[in-house]
N, C-alpha and C positions, 0 to 999 in steps of 0.2 A: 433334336434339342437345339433351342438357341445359344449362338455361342454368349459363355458369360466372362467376360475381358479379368485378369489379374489385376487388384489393384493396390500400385504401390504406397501402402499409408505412410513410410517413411518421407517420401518426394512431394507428399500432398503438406507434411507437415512443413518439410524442407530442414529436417536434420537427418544425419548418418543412423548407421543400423546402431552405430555402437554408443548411439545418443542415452545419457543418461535419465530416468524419468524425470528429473527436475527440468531440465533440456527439454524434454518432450511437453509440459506442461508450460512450460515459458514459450514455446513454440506455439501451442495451443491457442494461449488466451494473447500472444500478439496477434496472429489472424484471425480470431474468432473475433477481437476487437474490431479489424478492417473488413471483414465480409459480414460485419452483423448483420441482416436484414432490414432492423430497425434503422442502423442508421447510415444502409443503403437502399431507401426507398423506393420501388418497382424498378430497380435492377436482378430482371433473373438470373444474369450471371455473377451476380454477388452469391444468389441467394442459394442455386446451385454450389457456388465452394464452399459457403457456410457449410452445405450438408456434408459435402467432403470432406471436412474439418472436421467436424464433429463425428464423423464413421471411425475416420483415423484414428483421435483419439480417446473414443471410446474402447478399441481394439487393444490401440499402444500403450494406453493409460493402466491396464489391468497386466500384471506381471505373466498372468494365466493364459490369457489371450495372446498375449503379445510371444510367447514362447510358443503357443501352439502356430499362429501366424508365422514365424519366424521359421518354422519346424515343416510349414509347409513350400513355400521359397519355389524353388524350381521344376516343385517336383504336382505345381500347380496341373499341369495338362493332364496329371493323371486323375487327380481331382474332379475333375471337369469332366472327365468322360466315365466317370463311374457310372455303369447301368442302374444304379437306384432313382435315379434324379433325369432319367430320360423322360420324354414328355414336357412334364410339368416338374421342378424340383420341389413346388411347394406342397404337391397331393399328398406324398408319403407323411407331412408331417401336421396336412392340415390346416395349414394357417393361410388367413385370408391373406392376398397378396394385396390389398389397399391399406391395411391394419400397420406396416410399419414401411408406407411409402416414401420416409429419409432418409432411406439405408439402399444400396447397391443389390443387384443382384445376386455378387460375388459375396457380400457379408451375408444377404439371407441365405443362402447354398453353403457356406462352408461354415458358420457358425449356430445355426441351428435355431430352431423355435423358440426353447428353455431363455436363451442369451437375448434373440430378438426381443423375446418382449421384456426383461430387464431394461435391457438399452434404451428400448421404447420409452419407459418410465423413466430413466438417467438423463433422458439426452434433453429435456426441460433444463439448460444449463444455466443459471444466472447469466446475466451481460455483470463484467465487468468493466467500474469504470474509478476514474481517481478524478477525488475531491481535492485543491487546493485549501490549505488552512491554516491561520497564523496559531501560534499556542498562546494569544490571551483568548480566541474562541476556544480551545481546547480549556483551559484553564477552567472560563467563567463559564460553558456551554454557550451554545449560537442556535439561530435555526439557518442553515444553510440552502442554496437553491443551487440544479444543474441543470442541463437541458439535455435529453437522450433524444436524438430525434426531432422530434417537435413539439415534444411531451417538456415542461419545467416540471420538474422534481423537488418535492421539499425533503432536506437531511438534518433530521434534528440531530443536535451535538451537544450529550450529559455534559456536565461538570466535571471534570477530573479525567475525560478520554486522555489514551497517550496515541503518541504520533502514527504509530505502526498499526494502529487501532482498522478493523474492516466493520464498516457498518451496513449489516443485511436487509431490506427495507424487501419483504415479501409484497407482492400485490404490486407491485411494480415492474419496468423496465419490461425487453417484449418477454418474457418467457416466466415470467410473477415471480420472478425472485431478482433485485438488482444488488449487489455486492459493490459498494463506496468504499476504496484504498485510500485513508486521511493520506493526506502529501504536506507534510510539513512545509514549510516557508520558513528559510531561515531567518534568525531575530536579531534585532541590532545589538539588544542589551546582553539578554539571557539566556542561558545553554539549558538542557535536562536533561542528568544522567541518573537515571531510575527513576529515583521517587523524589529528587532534591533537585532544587534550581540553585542557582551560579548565576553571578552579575557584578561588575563593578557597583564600586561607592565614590562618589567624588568628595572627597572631604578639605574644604579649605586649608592651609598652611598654618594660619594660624590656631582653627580649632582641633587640629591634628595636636598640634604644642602645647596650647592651654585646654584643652579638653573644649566638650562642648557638646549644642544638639545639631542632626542635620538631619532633612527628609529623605525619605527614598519612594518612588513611587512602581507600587506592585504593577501583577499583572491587571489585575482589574480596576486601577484606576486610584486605588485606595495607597493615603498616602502615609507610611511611617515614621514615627519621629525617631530618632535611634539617638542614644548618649555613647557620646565617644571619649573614653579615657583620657587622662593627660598624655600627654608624648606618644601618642599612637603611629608607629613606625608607617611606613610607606611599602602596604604589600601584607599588612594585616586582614588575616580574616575573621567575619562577625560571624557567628552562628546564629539562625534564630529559627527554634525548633516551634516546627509544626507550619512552618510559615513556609515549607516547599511546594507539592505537588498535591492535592485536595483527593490525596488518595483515601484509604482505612489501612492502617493511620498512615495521618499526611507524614508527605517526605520535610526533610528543613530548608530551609534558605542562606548559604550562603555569598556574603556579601567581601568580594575584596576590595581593602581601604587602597584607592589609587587619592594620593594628594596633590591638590592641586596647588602649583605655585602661583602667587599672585604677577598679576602683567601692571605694564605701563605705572610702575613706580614713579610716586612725587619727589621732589628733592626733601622733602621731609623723612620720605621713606627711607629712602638711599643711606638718607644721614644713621638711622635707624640702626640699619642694618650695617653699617659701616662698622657703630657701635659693639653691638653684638660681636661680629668678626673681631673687634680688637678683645672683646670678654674671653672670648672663647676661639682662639685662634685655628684651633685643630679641629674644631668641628664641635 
């Protein structure tokens, strides 16, 4: 029989035995990102570790696998020389040995036909890749473009996505299924926590005192008149329901009143305001 080498899927992924599955899938899709095929072009030695990636954690990835793996360890040499599997390993169970030609020797021999062709089926793994994107495209939707490869990609983006959002685009990327990570870009104005957006209001000094209108312009461009009280303190917030996140049902918007003091006073003003201080000495 030929000899069939142990192979360590821990070392291939590059975490420890006692790596968490979360660990092992973050390990996963950072190499499967740098050895993708697609976008290391007629490199076979990319395209060989993709397959090594991908045996690994197929094995690791499965709690079942990963314990029988585990379970085997040292005690691999005895494995390897079982008389059932002299010859040929793949006769006793039949299966064509071109039928799951991105898997090792060692995975067809000691995991079996049943799993082989699972695998076989699993290992069509998405590429993952991450889209940058401001949230007034999330907001208003966009149609987005990326490049995998040398392929441009178009990513259409609804109306009301949130940040964390993954967009599946089947028929795509090399393996027809590509996975889009939105990557927010943070905003100069507006924050969103849940369903509600957050933003300053600049409101003059004056119509903070005597009341009055001022605009605020949303996300998508459209602009609001908003009536502000008399004497509207400094660090007020406006609520204005339904005007959040274009969820069912939309989140609110709130708005806090920052006021702004007026600059480069005339000697008219000064005098003004002198005035005042003497009315109201204490404030």
């Amino acid at each position: 029989m030929a000899s069939v080498g142990f192979k360590d899927y821990y070392a291939i992924l590059g975490v420890p035995k006692t790596a968490s599955q979360d660990e092992i899938k973050k390990a996963y899709r950072r190499l499967a990102r740098q050895y993708h095929p697609d976008l290391n072009p007629g490199n076979k030695q990319a395209e060989e570790k993709f397959k090594e990636i991908q045996e690994a954690y197929e094995v690791l990835s499965n709690p079942e696998t990963r314990a029988k793996y585990d379970k085997l360890g040292a005690d691999w040499k005895a494995y390897e020389n079982i008389g059932q599997y002299a010859n040929n390993p793949y006769q006793s169970w039949g299966v064509d040995e071109d039928a799951f030609g991105g898997f090792s020797d060692f995975f067809r021999m000691f995991f079996g036909e049943d799993f082989l062709r699972q695998a076989r089926r699993r290992t069509s793994r998405p590429l993952e890749v991450r889209l940058p994107v401001t949230l007034e495209e999330l907001y208003t939707g966009a149609k987005k473009t990326l490049r995998v490869g040398s392929d441009v990609i178009e990513v259409p983006l609804s109306p009301g996505l949130k940040p964390n959002t993954q967009v599946r685009l089947r028929g795509k990327g090399p393996t027809g299924e590509l996975v889009v990570q939105l990557e927010i870009q943070p905003h100069p104005r507006f924050r969103l926590e849940g369903n509600n957006l957050y933003a300053d209001l600049e409101v003059p000094l004056y119509t903070a005192i005597l009341g009055g209108v001022v605009e605020f312009t949303h996300l998508d461009g459209k602009r609001l008149r908003l009536q502000i009280p008399p004497e509207t303190p400094n660090g007020h917030t406006l609520r204005l329901t339904g005007k959040g996140w274009p969820t069912n049902p939309p989140g609110d918007l709130y708005l806090k009143v920052q006021v702004v003091l007026p600059k480069k006073l005339s000697p008219e003003e000064k005098a003004l305001f002198e005035e005042l201080r003497r009315l109201r000495p204490n404030g």
